[in-house]
C-alpha positions as CSV (number, residue, x, y, z in Angstrom):
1,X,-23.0,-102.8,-29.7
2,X,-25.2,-100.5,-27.9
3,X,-28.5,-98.9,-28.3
4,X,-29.8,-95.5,-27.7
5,X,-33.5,-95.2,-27.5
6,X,-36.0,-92.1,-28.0
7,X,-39.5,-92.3,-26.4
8,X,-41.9,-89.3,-27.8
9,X,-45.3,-88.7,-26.6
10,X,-46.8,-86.5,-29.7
11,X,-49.9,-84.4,-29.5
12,X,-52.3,-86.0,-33.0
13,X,-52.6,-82.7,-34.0
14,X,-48.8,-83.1,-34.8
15,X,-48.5,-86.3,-35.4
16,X,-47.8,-86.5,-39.1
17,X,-45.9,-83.3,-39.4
18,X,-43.3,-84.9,-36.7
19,X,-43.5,-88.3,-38.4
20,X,-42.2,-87.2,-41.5
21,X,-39.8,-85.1,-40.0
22,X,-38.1,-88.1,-37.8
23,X,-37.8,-90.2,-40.7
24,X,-35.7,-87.3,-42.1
25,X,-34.2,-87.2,-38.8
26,X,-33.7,-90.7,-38.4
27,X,-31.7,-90.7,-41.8
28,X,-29.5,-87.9,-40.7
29,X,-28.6,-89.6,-37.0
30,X,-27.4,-92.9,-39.8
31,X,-25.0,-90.2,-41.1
32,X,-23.1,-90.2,-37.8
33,X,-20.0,-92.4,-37.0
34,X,-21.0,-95.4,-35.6
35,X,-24.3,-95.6,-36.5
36,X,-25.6,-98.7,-37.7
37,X,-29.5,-98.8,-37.9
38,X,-32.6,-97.1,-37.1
39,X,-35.9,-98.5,-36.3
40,X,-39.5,-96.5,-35.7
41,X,-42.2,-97.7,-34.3
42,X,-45.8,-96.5,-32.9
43,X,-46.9,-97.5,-29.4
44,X,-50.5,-99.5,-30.1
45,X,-53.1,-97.4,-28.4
46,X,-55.6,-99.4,-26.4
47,X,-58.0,-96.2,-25.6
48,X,-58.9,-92.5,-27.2
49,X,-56.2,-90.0,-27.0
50,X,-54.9,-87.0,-27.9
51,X,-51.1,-88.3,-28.2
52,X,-50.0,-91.0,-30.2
53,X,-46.4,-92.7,-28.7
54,X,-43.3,-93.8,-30.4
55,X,-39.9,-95.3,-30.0
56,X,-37.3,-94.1,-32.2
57,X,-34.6,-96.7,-31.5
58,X,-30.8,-96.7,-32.8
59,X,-28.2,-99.1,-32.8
60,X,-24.5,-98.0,-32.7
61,X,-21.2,-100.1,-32.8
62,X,-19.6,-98.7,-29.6
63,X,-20.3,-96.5,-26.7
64,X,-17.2,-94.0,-27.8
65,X,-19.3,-93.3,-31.5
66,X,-22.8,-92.3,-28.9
67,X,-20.8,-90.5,-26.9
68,X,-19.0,-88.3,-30.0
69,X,-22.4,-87.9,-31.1
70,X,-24.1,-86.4,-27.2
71,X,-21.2,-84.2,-27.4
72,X,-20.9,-82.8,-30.6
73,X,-24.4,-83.2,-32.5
74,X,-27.4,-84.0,-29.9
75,X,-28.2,-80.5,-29.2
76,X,-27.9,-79.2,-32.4
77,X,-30.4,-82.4,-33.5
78,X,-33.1,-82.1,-30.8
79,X,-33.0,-78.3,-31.2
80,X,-33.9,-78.6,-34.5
81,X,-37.1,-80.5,-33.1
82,X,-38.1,-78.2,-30.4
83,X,-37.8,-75.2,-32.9
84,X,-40.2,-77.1,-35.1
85,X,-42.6,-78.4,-33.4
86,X,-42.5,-76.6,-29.7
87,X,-43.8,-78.4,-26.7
88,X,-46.2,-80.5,-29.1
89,X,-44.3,-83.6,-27.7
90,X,-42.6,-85.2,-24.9
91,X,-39.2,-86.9,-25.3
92,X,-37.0,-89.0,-22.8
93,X,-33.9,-91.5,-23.7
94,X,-32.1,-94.3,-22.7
95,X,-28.9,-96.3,-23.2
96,X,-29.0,-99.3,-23.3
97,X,-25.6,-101.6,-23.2
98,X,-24.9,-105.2,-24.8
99,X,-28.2,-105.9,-26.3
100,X,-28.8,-109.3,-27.3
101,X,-30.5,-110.1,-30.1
102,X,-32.3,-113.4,-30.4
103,X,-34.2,-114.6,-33.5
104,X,-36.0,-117.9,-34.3
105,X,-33.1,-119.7,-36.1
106,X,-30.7,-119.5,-32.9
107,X,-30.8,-122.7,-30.8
C-alpha cells in the first residue's frame, strides 16, 4: 500500500469551480491501475482568507501502479488543471510509503 497526497492552496474566488472539478478529477485518478480510494478534505481555517486549503489524498496498492501513473498520465492530469484554472492555486505532493491504518476496534 502506498499513498500519494495532493496539498492545494485555492484562491475563494475559485474555490467551487475547482471543487467540483477535483471530484471529477478524483474519479478519473480511481480509473488508473492500482488505484484503490480517494479521499477530499478542506483544511479548517482558524482566521479570514482569501484561500481555502485541501488535501486530495489517494491510496494505491503498490509503488510500481504510482509510478505507471507519474510516467504516463500525471502531466496530462495536472495540465488539465493549470489550463483551467491558471495560477488560481498552489499544489505540492507527497509519497508516502507503508501507511498504517489504525481504527478503534484494533487492540
Amino acid at each position: 500500500m502506498i499513498t500519494y497526497e495532493v496539498n492545494l492552496t485555492i484562491e475563494n474566488e475559485i474555490f467551487e469551480d475547482y471543487y467540483n472539478w477535483l471530484v471529477v478529477h478524483a474519479k478519473k485518478m480511481l480509473q488508473y491501475d492500482g488505484f484503490k480510494s480517494a479521499v477530499i478534505a478542506k483544511e479548517k481555517i482558524t482566521e479570514d482568507s482569501n484561500q481555502t486549503k485541501i488535501t486530495a489524498r489517494y491510496d494505491l496498492d503498490s509503488e510500481d501502479s504510482l509510478n505507471n501513473y507519474l510516467t504516463n498520465y500525471a502531466t496530462a492530469m495536472r495540465d488539465d488543471g493549470i489550463k483551467r484554472f491558471g495560477n488560481k492555486f498552489i499544489a505540492t505532493r507527497r509519497i508516502l510509503l507503508e501507511p498504517l491504518t489504525l481504527s478503534e476496534d484494533i487492540q
